[in-house]
N, C-alpha and C positions, 0 to 999 in steps of 0.2 A: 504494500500500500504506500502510495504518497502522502508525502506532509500534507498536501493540501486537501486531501479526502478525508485525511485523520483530525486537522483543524476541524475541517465541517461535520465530523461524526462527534467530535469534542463542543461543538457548539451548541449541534440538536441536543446533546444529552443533559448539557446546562441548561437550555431549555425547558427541555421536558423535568427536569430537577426543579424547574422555578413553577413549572405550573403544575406539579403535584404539592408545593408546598402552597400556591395558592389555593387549591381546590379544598386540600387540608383545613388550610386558613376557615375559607367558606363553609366549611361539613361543619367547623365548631362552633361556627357566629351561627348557621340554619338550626346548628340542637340546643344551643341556648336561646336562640328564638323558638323552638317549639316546647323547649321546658317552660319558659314563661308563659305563652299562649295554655301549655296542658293547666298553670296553676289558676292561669286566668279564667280557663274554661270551668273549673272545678268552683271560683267562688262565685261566677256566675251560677252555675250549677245550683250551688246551694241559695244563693240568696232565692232562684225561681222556684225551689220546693220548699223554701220558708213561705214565700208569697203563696201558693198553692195550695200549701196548711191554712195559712192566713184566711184566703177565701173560701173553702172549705169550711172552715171554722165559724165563719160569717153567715155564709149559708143555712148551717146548722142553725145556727143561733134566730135567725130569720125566721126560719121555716119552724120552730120551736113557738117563735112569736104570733107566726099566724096562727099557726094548731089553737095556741090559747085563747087568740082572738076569736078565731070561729066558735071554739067552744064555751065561750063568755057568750054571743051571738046566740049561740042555739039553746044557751038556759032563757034570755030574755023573751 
């Protein structure tokens, strides 16, 4: 092989050296962006089955109120 084959096979490989350590780079900025987005999803999560109890709970409570109204109604 000639020097100047081996230069350019020494230059692809520094290349390809720089953009695996980019790609590297980006795999660990994408999982710490998806650790953040999983914690994010999780207190979302939870606050929308707090609210869900919430109205649920609400519900119940209503519908407890009408029963007694109607049946206040139906003694008079």
């Amino acid at each position: 092989m000639n020097n100047e084959l081996l230069h350019h096979l020494e230059q692809r490989i520094n290349e390809a050296v720089e953009e695996i350590g980019s790609l590297r780079k980006r795999i660990s900025e994408l999982e710490m962006q998806n650790y953040e987005l999983s914690e994010e999803k999780s207190e979302i999560q939870s606050s929308l089955n707090q609210t869900k109890e919430q109205q649920s709970n609400w519900e119940s409570s209503l519908s407890q109120m009408l029963n007694r109204l109607n049946q206040m109604d139906e003694k008079q």
